[in-house]
C-alpha positions in Angstrom: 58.8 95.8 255.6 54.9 96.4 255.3 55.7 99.3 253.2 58.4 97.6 250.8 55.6 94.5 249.9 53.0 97.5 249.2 55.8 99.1 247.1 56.4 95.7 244.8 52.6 94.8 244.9 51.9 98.0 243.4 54.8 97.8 241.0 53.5 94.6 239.1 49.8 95.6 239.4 50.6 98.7 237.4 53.1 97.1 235.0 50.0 94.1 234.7 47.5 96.8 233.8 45.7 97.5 230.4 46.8 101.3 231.2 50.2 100.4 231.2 50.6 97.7 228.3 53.7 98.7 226.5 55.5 98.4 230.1 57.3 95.1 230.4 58.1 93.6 234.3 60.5 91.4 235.3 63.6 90.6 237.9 66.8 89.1 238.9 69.6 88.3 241.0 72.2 91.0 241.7 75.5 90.8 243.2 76.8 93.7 244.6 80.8 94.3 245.4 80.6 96.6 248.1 78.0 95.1 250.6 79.2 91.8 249.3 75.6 90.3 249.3 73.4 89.0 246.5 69.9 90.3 245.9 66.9 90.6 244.4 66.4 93.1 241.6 62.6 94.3 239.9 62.5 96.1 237.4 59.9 97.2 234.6 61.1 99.0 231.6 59.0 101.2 228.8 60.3 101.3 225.3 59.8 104.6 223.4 61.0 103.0 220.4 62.7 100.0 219.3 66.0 101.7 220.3 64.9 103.5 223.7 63.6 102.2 227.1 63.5 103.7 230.4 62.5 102.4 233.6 62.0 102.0 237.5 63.6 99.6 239.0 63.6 98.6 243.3 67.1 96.5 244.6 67.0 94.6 247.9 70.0 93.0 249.2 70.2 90.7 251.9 70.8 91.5 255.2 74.2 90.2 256.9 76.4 90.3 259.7 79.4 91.9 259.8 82.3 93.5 262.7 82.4 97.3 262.9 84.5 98.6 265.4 84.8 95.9 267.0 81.2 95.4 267.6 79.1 92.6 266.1 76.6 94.4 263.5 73.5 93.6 260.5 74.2 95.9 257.4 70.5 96.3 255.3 70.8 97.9 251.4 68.1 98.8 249.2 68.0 101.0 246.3 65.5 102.5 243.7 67.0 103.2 240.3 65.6 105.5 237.0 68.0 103.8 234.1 67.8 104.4 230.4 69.0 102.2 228.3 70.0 103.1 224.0 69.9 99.2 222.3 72.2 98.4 219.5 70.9 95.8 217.7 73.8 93.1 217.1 72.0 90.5 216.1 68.3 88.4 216.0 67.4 89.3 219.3 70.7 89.8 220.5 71.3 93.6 221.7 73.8 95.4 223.3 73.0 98.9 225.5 74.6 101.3 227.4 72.8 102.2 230.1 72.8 105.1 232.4 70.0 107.3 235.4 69.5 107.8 238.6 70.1 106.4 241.9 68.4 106.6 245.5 70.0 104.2 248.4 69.2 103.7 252.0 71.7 101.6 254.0 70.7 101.1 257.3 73.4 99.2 260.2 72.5 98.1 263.4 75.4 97.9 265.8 75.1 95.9 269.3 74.3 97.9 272.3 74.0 101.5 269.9 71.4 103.2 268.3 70.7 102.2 264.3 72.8 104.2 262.2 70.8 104.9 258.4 72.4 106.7 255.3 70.3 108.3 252.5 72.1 108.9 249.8 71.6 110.2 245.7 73.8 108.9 242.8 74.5 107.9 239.8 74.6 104.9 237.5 76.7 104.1 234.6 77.5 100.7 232.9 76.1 98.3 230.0 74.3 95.3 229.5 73.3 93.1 226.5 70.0 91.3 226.1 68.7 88.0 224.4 65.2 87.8 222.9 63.2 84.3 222.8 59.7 83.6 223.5 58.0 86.6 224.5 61.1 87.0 227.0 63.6 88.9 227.3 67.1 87.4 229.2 69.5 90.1 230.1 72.8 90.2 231.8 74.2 94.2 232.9 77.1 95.4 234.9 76.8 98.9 236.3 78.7 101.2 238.7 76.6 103.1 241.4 78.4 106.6 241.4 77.9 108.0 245.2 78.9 107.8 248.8 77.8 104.1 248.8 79.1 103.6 245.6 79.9 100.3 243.9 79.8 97.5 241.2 77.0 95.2 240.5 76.5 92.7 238.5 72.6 91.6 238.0 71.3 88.6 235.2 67.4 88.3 235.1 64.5 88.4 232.7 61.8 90.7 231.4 58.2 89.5 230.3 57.3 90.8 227.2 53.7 91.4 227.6 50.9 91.8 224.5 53.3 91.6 222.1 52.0 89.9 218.6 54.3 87.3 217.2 
């Protein structure tokens, strides 16, 4: 857990820093289909140019309880993501993007009276989204399938600080 607070800590510091000004942070809620568990999503993107961005992003979902085997049992999720996105302009401020990278999950499931079972896994992600522009912020809504042995859909809405950008 120690390690996961480092991780975001060090996340927003960088995306905060003068080094890194062009990077714009943010986050939301994500719902995903196969855990069946809403999370928390952070995510801070780069833009190349007004058409390009690419971007880390780290997935939590909650922890819950579920039966396997008969067995009372706590399934954990997280993920780190490398997505790109290519924004269609539809509109003032309104843009529409495919959006495709890189996925690494850990799922880890803790069975009564067994030893923890953890999967590792490497995928892929393909879907789209479509962003609004207001204010120095930038509201987005995406849906993307996770390509892999713990594939599935999600569904995340959140919202992206546009940082040192002139008006």
């Amino acid at each position: 857990m120690k390690s996961r607070i480092v991780l975001i800590a060090l996340f927003y510091c960088m995306a905060l820093s003068p080094v890194f000004a062009q990077i714009i942070p943010g986050g939301g809620i994500i719902y995903g289909d196969d855990i069946e568990e809403v999370g928390i999503n952070l995510r801070a993107y780069k833009f190349f140019n007004e058409r390009i961005c690419f971007g880390p992003e780290f997935t939590y979902f909650n922890k819950h309880q579920t039966v396997i085997g008969g067995e009372q049992a706590e399934i954990g999720l997280w993920e780190i993501n490398f997505n790109a996105h290519y924004i269609f302009e539809v509109g003032e401020g309104l843009g529409l993007y495919p959006l495709t990278g890189l996925n690494f999950s850990r799922e880890v499931e803790k069975v009564e009276g067994h030893s923890n079972l953890s999967e590792s896994v490497l995928g892929f992600n393909l879907g789209f989204g479509a962003h609004y522009e207001k204010n120095k912020l930038l509201f987005y809504a995406e849906y993307d399938r996770l390509i892999s042995d713990l594939g599935q859909n999600s569904f995340t809405v959140g919202v992206l600080f546009i940082l040192g950008k002139e008006d």
